[in-house]
C-alpha positions in Angstrom: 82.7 108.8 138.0 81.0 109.7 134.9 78.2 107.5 133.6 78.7 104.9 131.0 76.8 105.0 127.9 76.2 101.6 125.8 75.6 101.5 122.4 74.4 98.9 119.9 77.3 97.8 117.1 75.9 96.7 113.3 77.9 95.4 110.8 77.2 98.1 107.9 78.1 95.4 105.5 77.1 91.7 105.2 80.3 90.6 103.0 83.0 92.4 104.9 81.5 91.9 108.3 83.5 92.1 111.4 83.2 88.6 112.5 84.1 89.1 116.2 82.1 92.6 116.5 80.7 92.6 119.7 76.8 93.5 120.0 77.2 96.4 122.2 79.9 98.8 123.5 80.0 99.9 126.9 81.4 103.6 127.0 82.4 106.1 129.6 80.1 109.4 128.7 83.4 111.3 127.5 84.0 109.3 124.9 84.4 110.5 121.4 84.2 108.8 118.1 87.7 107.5 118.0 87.7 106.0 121.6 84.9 104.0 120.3 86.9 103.0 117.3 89.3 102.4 119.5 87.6 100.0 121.6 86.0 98.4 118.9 89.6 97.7 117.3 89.9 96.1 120.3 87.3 93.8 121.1 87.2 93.2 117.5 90.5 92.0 117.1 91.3 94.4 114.8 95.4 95.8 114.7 94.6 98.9 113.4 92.4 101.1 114.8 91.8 103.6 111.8 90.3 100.7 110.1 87.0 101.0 112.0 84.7 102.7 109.9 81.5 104.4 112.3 78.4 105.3 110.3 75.5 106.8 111.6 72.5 104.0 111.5 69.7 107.0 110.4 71.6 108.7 107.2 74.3 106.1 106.8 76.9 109.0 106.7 80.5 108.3 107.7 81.1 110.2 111.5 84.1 112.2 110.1 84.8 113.9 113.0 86.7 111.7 115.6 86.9 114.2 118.6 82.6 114.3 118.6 81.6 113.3 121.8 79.0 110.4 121.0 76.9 111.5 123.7 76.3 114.5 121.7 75.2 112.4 118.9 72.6 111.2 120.4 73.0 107.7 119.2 72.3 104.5 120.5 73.6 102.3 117.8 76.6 102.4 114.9 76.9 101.1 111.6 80.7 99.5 112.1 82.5 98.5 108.8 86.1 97.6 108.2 88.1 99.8 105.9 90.9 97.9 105.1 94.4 99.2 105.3 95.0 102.5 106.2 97.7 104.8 105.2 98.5 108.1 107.2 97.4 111.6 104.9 100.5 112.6 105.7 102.4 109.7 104.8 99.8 109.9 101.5 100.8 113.6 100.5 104.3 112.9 101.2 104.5 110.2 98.6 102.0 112.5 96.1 104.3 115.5 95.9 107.7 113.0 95.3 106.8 112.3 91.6 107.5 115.4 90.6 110.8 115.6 92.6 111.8 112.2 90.9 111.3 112.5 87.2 112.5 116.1 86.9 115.7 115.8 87.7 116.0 112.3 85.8 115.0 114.5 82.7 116.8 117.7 83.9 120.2 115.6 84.3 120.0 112.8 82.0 118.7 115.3 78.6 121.6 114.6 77.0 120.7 110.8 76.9 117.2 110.5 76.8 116.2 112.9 74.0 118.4 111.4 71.6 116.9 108.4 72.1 113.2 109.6 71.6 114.0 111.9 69.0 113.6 109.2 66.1 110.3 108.4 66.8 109.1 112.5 67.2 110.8 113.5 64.3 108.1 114.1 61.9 105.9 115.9 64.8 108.8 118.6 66.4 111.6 120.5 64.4 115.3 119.6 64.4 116.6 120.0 67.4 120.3 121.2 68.2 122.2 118.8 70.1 125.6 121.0 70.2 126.4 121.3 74.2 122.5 120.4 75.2 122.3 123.4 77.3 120.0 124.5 78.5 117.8 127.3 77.9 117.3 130.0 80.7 113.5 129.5 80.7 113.9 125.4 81.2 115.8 126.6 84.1 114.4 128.4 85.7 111.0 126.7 85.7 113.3 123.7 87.1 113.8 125.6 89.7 110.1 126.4 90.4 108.7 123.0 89.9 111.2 121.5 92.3 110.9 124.8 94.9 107.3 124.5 94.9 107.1 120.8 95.7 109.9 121.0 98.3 107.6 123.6 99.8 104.8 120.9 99.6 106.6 118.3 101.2 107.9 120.9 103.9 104.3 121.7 104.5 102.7 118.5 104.6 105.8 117.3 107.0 105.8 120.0 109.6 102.8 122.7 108.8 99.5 120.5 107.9 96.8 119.3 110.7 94.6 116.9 109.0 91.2 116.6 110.4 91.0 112.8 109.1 93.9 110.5 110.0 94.0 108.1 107.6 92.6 106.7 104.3 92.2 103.2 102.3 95.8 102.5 101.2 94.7 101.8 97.8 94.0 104.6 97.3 97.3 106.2 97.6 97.9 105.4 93.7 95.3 106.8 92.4 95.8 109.8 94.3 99.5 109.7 93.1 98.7 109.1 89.6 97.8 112.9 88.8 101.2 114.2 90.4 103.6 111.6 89.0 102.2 111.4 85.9 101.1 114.6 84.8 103.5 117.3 87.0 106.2 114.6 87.1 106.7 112.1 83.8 104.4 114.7 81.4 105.5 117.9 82.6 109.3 117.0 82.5 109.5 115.2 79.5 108.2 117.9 77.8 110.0 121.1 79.4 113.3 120.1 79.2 113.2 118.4 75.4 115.6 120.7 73.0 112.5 121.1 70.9 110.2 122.2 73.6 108.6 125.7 73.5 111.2 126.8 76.8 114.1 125.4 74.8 113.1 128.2 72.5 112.2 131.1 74.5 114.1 134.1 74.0 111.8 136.9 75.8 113.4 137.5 78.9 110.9 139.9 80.2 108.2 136.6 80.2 110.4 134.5 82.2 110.6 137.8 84.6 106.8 138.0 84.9 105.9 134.6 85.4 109.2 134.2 88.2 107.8 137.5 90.0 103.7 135.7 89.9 105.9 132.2 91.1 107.7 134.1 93.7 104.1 135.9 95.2 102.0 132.9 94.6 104.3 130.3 96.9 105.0 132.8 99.5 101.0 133.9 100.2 100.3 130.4 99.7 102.5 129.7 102.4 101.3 132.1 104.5 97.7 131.0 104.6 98.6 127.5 105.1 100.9 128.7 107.8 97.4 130.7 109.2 94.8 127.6 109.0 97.2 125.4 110.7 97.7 128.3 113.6 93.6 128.2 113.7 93.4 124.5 114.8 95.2 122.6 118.2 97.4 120.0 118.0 95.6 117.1 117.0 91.8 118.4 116.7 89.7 119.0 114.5 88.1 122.1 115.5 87.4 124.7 112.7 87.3 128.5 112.8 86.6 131.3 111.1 89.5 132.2 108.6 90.3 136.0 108.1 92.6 138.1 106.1 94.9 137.1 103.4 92.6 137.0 101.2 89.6 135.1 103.0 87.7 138.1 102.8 87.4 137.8 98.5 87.7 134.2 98.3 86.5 131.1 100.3 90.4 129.4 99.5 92.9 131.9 99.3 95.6 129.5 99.2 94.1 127.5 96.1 94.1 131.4 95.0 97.3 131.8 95.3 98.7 128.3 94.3 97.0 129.2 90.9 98.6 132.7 90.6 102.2 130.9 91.2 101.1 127.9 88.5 100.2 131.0 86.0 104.2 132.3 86.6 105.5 128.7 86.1 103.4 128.2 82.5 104.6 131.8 81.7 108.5 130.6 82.1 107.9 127.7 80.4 105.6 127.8 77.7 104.7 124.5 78.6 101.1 123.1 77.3 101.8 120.4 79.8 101.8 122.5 82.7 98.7 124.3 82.0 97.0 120.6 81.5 98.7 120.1 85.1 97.1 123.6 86.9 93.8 123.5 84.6 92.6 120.0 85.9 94.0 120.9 89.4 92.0 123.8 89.6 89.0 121.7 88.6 90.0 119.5 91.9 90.5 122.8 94.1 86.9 124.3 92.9 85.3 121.3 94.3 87.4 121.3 97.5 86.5 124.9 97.7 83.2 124.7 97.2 82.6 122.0 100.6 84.5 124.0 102.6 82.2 127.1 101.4 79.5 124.4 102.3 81.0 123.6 105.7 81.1 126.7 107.1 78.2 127.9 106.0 76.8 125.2 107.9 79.0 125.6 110.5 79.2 128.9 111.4 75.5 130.0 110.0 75.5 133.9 110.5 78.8 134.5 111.8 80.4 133.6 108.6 80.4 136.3 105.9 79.1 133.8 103.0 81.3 134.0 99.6 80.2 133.8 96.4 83.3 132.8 94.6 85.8 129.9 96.2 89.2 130.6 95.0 89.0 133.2 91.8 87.6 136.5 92.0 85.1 137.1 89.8 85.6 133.9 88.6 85.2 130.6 90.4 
């Protein structure tokens, strides 16, 4: 029978302590960092196990990785702190990548309504537009088609491709999180794109739309493909990390953030939207720093096995 191993439970914080926390934990050796949130979720009295926060007493970090064996830690105590509701990352992304799903077809479908009714107080800002039929242009199409492809895609990933190496996160957080995606892809983006005055109602250079759809088209399916890879590289349910090759891992710490911003360039190309550039340009800002921790993590990882990059997701670049 293996050995137990006992270790010393602090509340990290004074004015959300645990009240019923129990001074010490009596573990088997095997046990990981989520068995002990686990246990302490239930000694505690807590429902929800993900709500147990473990810190390490010495540098105060958060223990992010819940299949580390604590013996390998080498602790004997654990800064325990409540996190409040949790919400599953997947269940988070899921509800991120709808916003855009919902507002552009409201826009896309109702144009013939809505635009009418906003035009009076836009007037002296856009030209006249032409109401006559409200069709559509081929460009506001088309990137209709892209916008809700490419978050389909998302949704499709995040349901069935993704492994997350943290299982959940403070529910509160879920609308600030949201906010960038509804707001800016969704409500922004399509309010723009599909008005009669936009700069896609007006496009008339066909070949444009063709070199931005052929960018979408290579963009989503490498994107795909690498996030199809990473999740290959992990096993159901750990959080195990290797080293990433091909695809375009050996230019570029991301690839896929690569990629994704290759199929954004196609999609601002079709729709000569300044809205969606505002979308890609301050998600790109978001992927650098993603990029760069990852650069970071297996650097520190991995130490000389991993060929170190210089830039994370743009050639040359970033």
């Amino acid at each position: 029978m293996a050995a137990d191993l006992t270790v010393k439970l602090t509340n990290r914080s004074r004015k959300q302590a645990i009240k019923r926390l129990p001074a010490s934990l009596d573990l088997p050796s095997t046990a990981n960092v989520e068995d002990a949130k686990i246990a302490i979720a239930s000694k505690a009295g807590v429902s929800d196990h993900n709500r147990i926060g473990l810190f390490d007493p010495t540098t105060n970090k958060t223990l992010k990785d819940r299949k580390a064996l604590l013996s390998d830690l080498k602790l004997d105590e654990l800064l325990v702190k409540d996190l409040g509701p949790q919400l599953a990352w997947r269940t988070v992304f899921l509800i991120e990548y709808f916003g855009p799903l919902l507002f552009h077809p409201i826009f896309f479908g109702l144009r013939n309504y809505i635009y009418p009714a906003l035009y009076p107080y836009v007037k002296d800002f856009v030209p006249v537009p032409n109401y006559n039929g409200g069709d559509l242009s081929v460009s506001q199409r088309i990137t209709f088609a892209c916008v809700m492809l490419h978050f389909l895609k998302r949704e499709f990933e995040t349901a069935f491709i993704h492994k997350f190496s943290a299982s959940t996160m403070p529910a509160f957080n879920v609308f600030r999180n949201s906010f960038f995606y509804w707001a800016v892809a969704g409500l922004l983006a399509a309010l723009e794109v599909y008005a009669p005055f936009s700069p896609a109602a007006k496009a008339e250079n066909l070949s444009i739309d063709a070199l931005g759809l052929a960018l979408y088209c290579f963009g989503e399916f490498m994107n795909f493909r690498v996030h199809y890879y990473l999740s290959s590289l992990r096993s159901p349910g750990g959080t195990e990390r290797q080293i990433p090759r091909g695809l375009g891992f050996e230019l570029v710490t991301s690839p896929n953030y690569m990629y994704e911003i290759l199929s954004w360039i196609g999609v601002i190309l079709i729709s000569r939207s300044p809205s969606v550039a505002l979308f890609i340009s301050l998600g790109s800002m978001y992927m650098y720093t993603w990029g760069k921790g990852k650069e970071r993590a297996y650097r520190k990882e991995f130490g000389d096995k991993y060929k170190k990059k210089r830039f994370v997701m743009l050639p040359g670049l970033l």
